[in-house]
PDB file of the backbone (N, CA, C, O) and the ligand in Angstrom, with CONECT records:
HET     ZN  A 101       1
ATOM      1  N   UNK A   1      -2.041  -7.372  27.137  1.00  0.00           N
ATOM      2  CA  UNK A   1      -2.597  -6.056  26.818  1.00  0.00           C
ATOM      3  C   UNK A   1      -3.523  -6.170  25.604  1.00  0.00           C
ATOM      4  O   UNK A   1      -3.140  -6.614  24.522  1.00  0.00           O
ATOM      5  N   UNK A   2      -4.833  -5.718  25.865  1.00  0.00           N
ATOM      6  CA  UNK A   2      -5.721  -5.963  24.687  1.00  0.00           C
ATOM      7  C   UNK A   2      -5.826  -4.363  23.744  1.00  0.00           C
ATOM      8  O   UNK A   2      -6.137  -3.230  24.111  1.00  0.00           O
ATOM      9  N   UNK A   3      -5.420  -4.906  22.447  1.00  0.00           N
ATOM     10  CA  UNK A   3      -5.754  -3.480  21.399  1.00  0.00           C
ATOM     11  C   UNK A   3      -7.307  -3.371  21.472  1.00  0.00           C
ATOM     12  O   UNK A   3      -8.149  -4.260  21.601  1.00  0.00           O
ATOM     13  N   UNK A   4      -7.471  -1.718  21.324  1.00  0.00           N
ATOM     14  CA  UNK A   4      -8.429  -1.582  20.931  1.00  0.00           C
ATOM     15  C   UNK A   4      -9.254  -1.893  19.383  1.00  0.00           C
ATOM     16  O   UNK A   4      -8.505  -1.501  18.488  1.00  0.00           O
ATOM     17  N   UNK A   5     -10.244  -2.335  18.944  1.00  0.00           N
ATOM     18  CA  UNK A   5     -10.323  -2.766  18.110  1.00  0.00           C
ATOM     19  C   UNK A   5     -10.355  -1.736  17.033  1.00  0.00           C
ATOM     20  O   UNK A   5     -10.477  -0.531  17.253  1.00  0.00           O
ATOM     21  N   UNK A   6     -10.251  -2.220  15.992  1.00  0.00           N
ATOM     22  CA  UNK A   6      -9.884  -0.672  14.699  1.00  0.00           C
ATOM     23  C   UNK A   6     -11.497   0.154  14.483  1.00  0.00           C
ATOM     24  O   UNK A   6     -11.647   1.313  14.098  1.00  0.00           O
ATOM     25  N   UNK A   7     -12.534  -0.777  14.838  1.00  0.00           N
ATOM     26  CA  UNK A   7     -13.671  -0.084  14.617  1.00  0.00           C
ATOM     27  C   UNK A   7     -13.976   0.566  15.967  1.00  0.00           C
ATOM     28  O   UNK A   7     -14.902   1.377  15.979  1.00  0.00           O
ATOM     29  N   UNK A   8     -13.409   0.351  16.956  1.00  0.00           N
ATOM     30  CA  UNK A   8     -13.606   1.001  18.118  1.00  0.00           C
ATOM     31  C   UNK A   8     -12.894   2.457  17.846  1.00  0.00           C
ATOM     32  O   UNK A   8     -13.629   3.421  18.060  1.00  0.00           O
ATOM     33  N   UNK A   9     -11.666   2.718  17.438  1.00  0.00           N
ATOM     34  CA  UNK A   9     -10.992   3.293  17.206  1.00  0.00           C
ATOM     35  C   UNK A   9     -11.200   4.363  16.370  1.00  0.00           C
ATOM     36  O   UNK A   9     -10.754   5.487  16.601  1.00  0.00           O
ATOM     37  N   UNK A  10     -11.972   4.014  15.242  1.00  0.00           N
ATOM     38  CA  UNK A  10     -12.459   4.888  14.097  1.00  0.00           C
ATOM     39  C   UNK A  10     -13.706   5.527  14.573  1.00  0.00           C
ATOM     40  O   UNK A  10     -13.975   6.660  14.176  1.00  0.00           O
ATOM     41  N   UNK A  11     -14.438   4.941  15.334  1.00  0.00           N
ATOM     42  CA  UNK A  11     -15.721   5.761  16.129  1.00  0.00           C
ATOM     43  C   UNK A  11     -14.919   6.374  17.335  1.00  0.00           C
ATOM     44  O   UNK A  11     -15.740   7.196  17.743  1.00  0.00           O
ATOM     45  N   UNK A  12     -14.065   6.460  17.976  1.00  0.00           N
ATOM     46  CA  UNK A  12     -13.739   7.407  19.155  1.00  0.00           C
ATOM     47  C   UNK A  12     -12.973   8.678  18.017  1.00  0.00           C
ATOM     48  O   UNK A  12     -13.017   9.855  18.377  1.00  0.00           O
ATOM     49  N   UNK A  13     -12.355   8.336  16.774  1.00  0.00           N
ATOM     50  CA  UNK A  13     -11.732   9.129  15.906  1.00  0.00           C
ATOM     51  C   UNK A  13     -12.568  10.207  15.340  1.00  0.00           C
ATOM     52  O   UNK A  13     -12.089  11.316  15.103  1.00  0.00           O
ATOM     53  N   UNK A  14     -13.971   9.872  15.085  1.00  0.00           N
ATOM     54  CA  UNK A  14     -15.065  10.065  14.442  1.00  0.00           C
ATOM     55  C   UNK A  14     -15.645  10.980  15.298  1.00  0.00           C
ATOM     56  O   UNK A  14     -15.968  12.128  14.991  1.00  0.00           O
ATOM     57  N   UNK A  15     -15.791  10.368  16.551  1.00  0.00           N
ATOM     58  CA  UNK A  15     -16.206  11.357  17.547  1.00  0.00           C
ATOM     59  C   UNK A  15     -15.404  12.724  18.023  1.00  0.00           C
ATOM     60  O   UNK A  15     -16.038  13.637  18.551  1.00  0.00           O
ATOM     61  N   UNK A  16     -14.285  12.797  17.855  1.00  0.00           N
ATOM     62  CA  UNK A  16     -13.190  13.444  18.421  1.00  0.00           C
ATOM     63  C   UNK A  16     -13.225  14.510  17.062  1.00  0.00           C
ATOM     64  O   UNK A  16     -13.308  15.676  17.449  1.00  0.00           O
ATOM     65  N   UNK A  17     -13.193  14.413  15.971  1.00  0.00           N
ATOM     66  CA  UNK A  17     -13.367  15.068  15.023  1.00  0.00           C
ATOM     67  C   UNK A  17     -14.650  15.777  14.679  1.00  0.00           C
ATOM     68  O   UNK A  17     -14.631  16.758  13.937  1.00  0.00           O
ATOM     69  N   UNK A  18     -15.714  15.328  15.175  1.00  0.00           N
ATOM     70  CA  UNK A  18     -16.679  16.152  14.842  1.00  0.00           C
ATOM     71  C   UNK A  18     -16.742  17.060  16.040  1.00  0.00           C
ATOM     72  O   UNK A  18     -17.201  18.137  15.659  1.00  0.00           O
ATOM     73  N   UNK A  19     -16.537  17.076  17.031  1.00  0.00           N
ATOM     74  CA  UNK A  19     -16.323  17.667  18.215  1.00  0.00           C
ATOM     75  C   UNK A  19     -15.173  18.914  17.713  1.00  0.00           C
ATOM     76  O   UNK A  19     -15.496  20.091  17.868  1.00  0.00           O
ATOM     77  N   UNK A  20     -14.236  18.667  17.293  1.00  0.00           N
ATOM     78  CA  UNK A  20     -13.196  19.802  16.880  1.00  0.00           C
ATOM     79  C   UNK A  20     -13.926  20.655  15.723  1.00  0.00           C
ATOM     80  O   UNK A  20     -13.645  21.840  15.542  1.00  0.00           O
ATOM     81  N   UNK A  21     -14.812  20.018  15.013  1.00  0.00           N
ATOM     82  CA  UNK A  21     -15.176  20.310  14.118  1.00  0.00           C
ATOM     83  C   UNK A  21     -16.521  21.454  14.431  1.00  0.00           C
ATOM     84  O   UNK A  21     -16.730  22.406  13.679  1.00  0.00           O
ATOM     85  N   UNK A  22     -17.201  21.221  15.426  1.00  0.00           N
ATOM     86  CA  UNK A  22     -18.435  21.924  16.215  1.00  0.00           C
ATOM     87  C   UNK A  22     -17.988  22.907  16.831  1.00  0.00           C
ATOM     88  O   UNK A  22     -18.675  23.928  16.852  1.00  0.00           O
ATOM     89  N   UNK A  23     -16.419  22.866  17.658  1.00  0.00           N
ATOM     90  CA  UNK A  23     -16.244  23.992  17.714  1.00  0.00           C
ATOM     91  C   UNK A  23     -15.962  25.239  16.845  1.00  0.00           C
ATOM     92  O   UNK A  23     -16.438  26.374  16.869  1.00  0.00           O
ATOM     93  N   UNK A  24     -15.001  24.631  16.046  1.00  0.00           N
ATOM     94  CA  UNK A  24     -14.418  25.747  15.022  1.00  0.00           C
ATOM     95  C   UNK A  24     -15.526  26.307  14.390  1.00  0.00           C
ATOM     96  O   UNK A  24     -15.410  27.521  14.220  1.00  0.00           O
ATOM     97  N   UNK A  25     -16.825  25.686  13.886  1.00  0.00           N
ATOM     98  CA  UNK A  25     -17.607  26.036  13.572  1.00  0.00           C
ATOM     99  C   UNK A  25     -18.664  27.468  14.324  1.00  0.00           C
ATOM    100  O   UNK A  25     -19.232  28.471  13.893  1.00  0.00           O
ATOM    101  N   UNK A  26     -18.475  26.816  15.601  1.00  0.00           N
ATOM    102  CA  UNK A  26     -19.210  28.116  16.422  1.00  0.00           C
ATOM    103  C   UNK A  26     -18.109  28.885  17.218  1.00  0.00           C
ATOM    104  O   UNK A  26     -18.398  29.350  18.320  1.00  0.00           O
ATOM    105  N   UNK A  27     -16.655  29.059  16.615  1.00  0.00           N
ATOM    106  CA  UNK A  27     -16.152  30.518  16.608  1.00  0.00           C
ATOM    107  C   UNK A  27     -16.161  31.175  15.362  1.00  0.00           C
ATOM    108  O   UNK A  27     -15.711  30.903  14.249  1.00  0.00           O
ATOM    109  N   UNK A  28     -17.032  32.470  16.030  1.00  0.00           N
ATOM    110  CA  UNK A  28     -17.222  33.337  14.972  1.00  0.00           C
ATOM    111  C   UNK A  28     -16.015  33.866  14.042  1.00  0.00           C
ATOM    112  O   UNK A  28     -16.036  34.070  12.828  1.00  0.00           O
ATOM    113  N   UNK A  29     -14.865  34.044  15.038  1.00  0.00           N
ATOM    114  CA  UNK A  29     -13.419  34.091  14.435  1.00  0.00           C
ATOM    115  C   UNK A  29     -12.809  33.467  13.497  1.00  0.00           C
ATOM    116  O   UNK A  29     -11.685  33.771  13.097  1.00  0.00           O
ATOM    117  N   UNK A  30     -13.464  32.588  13.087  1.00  0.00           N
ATOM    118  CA  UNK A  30     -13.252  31.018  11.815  1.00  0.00           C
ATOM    119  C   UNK A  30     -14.268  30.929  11.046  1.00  0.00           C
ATOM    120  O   UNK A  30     -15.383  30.415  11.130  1.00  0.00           O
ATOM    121  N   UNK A  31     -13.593  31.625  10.139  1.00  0.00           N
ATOM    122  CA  UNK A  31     -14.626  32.106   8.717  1.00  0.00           C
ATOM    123  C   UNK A  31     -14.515  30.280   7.560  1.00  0.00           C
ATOM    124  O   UNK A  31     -15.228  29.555   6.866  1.00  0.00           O
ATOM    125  N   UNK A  32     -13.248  30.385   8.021  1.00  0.00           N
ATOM    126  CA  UNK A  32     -12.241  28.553   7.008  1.00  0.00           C
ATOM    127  C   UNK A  32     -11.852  28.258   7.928  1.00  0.00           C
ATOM    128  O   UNK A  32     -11.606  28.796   9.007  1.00  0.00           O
ATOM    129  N   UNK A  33     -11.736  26.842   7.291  1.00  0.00           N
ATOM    130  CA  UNK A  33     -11.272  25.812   7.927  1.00  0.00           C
ATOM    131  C   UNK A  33     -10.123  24.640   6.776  1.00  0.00           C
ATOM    132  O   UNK A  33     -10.252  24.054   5.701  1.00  0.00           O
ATOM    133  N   UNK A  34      -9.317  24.771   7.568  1.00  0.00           N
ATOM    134  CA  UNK A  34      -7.994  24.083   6.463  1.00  0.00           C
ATOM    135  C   UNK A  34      -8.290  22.465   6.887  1.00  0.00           C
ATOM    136  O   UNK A  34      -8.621  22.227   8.048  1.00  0.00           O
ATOM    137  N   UNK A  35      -8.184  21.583   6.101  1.00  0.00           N
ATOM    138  CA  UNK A  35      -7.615  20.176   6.462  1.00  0.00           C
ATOM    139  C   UNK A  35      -7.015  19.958   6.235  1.00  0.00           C
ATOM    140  O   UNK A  35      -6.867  20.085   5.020  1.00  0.00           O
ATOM    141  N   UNK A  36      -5.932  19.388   6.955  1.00  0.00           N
ATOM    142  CA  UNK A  36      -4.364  19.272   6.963  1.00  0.00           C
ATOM    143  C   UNK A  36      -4.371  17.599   6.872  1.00  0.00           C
ATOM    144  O   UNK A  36      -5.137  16.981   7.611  1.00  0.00           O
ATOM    145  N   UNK A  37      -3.447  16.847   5.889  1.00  0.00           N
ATOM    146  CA  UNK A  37      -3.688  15.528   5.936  1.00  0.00           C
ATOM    147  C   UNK A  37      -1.887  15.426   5.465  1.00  0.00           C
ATOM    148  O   UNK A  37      -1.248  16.059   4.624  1.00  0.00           O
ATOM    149  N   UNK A  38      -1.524  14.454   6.328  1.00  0.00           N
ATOM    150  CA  UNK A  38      -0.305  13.881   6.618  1.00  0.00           C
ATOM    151  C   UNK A  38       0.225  13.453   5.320  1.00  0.00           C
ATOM    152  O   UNK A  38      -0.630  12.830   4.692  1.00  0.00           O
ATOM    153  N   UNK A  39       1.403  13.578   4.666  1.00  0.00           N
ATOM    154  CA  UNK A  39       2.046  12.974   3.535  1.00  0.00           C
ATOM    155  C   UNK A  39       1.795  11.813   3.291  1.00  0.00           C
ATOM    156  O   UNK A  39       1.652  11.553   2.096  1.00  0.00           O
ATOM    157  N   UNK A  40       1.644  10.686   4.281  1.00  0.00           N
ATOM    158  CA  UNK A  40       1.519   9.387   4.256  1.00  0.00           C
ATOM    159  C   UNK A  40      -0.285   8.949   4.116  1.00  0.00           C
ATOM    160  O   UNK A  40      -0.675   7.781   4.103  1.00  0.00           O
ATOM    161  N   UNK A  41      -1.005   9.899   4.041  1.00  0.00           N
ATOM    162  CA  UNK A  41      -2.388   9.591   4.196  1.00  0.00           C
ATOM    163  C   UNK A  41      -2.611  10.279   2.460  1.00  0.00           C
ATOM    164  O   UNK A  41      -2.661  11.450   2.084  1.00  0.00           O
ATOM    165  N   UNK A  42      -2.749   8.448   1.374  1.00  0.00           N
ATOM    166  CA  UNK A  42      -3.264   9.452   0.200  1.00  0.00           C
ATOM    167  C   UNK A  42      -4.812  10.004  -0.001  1.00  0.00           C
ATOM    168  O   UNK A  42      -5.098  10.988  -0.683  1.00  0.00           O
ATOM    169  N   UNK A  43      -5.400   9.490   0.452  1.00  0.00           N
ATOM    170  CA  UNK A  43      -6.403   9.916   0.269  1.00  0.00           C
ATOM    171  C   UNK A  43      -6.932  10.914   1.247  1.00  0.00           C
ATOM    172  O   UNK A  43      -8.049  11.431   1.242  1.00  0.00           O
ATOM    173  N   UNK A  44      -6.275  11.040   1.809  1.00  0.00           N
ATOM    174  CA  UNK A  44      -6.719  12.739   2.553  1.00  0.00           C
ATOM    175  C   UNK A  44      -5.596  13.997   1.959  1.00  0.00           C
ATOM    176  O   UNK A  44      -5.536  15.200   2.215  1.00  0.00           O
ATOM    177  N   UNK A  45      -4.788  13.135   1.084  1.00  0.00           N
ATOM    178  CA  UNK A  45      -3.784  14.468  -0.249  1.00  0.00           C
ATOM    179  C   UNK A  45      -5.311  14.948  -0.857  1.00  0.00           C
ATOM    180  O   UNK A  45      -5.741  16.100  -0.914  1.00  0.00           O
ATOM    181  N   UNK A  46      -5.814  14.014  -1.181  1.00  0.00           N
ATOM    182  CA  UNK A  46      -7.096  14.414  -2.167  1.00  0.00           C
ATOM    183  C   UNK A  46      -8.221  15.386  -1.690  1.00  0.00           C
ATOM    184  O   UNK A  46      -8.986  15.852  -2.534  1.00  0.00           O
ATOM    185  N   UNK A  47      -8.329  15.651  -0.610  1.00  0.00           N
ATOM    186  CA  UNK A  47      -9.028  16.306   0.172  1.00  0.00           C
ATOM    187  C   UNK A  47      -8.444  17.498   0.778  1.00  0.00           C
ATOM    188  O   UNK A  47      -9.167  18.478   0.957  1.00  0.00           O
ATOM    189  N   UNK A  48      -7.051  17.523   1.157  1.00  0.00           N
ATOM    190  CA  UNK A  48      -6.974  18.424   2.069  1.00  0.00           C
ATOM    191  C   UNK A  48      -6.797  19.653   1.568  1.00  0.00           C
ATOM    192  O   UNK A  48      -6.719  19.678   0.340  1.00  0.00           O
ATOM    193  N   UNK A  49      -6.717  20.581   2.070  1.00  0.00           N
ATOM    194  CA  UNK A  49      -7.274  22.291   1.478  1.00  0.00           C
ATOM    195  C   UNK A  49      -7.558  23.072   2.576  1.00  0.00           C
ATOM    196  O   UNK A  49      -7.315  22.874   3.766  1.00  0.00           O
ATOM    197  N   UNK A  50      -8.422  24.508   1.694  1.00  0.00           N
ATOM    198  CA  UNK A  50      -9.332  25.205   2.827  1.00  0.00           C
ATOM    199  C   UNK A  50     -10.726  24.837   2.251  1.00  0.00           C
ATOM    200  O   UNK A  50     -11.003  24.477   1.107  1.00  0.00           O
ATOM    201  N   UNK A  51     -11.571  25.025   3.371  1.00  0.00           N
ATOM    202  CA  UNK A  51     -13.444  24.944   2.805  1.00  0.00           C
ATOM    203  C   UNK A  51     -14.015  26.431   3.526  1.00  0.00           C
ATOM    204  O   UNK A  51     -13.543  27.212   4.352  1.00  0.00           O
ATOM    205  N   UNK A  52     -14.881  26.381   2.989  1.00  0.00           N
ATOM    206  CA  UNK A  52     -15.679  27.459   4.205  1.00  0.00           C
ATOM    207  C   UNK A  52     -16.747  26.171   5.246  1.00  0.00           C
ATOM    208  O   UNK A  52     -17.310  25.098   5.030  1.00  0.00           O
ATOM    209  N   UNK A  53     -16.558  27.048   6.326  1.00  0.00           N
ATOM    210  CA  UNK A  53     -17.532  25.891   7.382  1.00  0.00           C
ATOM    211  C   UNK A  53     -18.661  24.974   6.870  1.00  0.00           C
ATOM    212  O   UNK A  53     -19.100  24.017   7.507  1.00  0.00           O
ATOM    213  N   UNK A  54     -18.958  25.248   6.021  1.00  0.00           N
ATOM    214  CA  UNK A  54     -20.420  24.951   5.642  1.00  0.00           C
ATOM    215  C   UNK A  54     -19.643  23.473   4.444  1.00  0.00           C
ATOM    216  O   UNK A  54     -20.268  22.543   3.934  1.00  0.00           O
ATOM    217  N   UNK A  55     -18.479  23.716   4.357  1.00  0.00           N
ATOM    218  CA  UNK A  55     -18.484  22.724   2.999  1.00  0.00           C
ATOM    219  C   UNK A  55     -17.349  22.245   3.678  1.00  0.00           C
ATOM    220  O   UNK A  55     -16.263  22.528   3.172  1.00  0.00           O
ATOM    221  N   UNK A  56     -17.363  21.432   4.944  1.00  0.00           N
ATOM    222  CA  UNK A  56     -16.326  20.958   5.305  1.00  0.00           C
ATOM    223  C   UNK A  56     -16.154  19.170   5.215  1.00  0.00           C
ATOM    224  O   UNK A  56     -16.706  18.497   6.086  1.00  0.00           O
ATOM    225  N   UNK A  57     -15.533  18.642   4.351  1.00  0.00           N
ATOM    226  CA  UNK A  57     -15.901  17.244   4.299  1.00  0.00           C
ATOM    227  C   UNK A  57     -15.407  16.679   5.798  1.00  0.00           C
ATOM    228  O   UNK A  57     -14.822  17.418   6.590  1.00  0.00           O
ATOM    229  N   UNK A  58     -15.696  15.363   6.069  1.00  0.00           N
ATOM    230  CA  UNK A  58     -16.048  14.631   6.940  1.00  0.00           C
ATOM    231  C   UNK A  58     -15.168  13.732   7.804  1.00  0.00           C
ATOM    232  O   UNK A  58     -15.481  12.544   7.881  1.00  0.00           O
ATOM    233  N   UNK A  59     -14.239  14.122   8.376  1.00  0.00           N
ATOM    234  CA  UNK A  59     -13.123  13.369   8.866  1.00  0.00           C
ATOM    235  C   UNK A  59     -13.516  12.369  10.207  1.00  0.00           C
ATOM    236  O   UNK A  59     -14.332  12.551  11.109  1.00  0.00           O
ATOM    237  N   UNK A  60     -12.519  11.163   9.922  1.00  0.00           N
ATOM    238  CA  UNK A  60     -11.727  10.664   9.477  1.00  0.00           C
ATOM    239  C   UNK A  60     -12.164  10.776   7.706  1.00  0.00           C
ATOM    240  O   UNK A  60     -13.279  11.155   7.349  1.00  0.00           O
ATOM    241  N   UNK A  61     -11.146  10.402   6.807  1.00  0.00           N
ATOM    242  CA  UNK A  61     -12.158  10.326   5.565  1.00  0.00           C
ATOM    243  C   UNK A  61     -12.498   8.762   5.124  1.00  0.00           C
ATOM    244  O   UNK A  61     -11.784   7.795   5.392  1.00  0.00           O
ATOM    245  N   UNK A  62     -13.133   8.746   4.749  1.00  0.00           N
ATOM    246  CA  UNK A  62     -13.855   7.339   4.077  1.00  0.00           C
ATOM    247  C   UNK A  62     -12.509   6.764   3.465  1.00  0.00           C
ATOM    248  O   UNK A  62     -11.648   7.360   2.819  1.00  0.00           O
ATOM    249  N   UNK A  63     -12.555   5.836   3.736  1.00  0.00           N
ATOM    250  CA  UNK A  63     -11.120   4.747   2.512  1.00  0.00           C
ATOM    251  C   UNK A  63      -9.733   5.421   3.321  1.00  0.00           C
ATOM    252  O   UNK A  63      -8.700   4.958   2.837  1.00  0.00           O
ATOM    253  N   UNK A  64      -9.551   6.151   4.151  1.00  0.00           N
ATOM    254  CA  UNK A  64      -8.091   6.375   4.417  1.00  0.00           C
ATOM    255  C   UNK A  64      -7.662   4.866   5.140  1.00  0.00           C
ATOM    256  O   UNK A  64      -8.321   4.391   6.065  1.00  0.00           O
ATOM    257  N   UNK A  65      -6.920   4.459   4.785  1.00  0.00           N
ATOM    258  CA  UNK A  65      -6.519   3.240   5.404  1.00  0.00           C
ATOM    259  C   UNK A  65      -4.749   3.539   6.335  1.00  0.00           C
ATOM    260  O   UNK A  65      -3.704   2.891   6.295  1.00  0.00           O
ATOM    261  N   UNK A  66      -4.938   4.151   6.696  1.00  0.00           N
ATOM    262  CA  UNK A  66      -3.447   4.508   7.474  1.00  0.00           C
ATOM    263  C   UNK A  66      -3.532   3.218   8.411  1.00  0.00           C
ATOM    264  O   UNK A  66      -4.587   2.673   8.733  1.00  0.00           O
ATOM    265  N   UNK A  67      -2.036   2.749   8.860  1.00  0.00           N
ATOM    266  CA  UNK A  67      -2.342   1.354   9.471  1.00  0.00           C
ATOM    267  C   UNK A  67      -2.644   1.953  11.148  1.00  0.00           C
ATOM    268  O   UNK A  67      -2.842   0.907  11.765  1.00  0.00           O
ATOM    269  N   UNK A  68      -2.741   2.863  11.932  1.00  0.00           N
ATOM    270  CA  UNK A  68      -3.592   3.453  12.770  1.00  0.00           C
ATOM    271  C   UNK A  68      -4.362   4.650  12.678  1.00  0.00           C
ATOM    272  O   UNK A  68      -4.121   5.686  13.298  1.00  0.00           O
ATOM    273  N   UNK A  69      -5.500   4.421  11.705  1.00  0.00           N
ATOM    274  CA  UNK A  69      -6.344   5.213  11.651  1.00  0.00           C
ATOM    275  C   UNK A  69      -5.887   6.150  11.028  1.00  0.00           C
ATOM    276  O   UNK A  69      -4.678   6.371  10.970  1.00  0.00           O
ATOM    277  N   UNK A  70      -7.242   7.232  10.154  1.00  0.00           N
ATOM    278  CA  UNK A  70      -6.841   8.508   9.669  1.00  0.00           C
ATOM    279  C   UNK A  70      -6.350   9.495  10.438  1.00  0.00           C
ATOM    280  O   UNK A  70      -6.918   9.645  11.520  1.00  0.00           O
ATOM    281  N   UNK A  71      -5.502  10.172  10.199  1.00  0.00           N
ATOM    282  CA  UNK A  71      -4.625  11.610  11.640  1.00  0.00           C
ATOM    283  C   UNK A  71      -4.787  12.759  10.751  1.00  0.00           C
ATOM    284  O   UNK A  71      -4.199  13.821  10.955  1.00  0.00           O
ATOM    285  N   UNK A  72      -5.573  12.561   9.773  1.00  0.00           N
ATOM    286  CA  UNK A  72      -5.763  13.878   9.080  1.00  0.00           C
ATOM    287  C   UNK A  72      -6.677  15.034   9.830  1.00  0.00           C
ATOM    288  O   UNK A  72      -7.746  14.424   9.855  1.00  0.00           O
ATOM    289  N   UNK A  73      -6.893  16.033  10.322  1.00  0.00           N
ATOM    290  CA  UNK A  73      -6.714  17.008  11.496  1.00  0.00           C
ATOM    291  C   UNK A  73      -7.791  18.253  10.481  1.00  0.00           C
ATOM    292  O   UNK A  73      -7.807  18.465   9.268  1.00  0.00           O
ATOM    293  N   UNK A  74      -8.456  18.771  11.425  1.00  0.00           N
ATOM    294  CA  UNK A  74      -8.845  20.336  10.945  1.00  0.00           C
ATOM    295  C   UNK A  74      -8.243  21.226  11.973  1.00  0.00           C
ATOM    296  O   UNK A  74      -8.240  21.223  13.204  1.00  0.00           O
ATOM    297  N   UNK A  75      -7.662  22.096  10.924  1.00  0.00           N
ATOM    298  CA  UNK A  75      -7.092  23.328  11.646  1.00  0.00           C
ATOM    299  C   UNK A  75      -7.764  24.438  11.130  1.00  0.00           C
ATOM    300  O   UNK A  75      -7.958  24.678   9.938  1.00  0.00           O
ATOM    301  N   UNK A  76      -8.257  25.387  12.512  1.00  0.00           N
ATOM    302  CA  UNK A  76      -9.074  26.728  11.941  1.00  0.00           C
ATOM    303  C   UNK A  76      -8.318  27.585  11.448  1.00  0.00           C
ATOM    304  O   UNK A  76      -7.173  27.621  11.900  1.00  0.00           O
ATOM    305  N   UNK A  77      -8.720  28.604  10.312  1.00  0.00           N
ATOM    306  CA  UNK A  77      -7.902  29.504   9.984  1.00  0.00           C
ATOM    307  C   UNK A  77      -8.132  31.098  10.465  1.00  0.00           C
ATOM    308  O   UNK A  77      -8.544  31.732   9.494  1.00  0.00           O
ATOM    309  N   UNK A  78      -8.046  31.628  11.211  1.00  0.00           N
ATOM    310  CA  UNK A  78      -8.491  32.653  12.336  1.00  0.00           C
ATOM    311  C   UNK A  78      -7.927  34.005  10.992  1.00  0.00           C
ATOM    312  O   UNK A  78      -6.978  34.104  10.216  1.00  0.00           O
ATOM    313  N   UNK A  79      -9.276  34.929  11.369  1.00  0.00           N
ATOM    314  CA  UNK A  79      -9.098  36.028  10.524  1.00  0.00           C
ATOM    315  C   UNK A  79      -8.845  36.830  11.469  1.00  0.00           C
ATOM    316  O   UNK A  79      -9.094  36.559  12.643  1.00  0.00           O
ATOM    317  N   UNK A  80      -8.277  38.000  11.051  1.00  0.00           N
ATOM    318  CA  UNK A  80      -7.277  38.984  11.606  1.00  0.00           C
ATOM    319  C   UNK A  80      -7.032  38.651  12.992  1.00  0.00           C
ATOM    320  O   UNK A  80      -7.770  38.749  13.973  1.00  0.00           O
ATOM    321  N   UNK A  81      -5.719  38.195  12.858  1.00  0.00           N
ATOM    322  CA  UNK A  81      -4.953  37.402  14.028  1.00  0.00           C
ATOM    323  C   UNK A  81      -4.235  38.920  14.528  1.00  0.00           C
ATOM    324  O   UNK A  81      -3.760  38.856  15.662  1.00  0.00           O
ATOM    325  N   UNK A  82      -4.144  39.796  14.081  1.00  0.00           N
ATOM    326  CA  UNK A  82      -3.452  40.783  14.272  1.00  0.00           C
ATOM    327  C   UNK A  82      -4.002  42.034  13.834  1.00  0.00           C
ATOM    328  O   UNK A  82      -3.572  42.834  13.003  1.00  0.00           O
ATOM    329  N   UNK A  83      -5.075  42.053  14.579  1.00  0.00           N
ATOM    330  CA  UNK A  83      -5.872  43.196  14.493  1.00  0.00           C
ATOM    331  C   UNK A  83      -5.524  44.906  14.269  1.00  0.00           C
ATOM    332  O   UNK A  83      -6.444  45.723  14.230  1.00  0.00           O
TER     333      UNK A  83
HETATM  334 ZN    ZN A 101      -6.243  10.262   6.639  1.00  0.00          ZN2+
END
């Protein structure tokens, strides 16, 4: 069984994230956007938060070295969920 290689991995990661990221962006319903980064990922502690769309840094993040890839995630934050 052949692994995929880690740089293969970080570009399908890369891709998959900006894609989540394009959407949340064009629902109008998602004013923020939280990044949620795993206890075990320090350098996405350093990052993670809310942004507004426009100031959303760049996931995976640069230097996360998790031993499979960064899993640090954007989650939208939906305004009046309960109209
Ligand atoms: Zn990470």
């Amino acid at each position: 069984m052949t692994q995929p290689n880690v740089e293969e991995q970080l570009k399908y990661k890369r891709e998959q994230q900006s894609e989540i990221l394009a959407k949340l962006k064009a629902n109008p319903r998602t004013t923020v956007v939280r990044v949620a980064a795993p206890e075990q990922c320090n350098v996405g502690q350093t990052v993670q938060g809310v942004y507004s769309k426009e100031d959303v840094p760049e996931l995976p993040i640069a230097g996360c070295s998790l031993e499979n890839g960064c899993i640090c995630t954007y989650e939208p934050v939906l305004e009046d969920i309960y109209p």
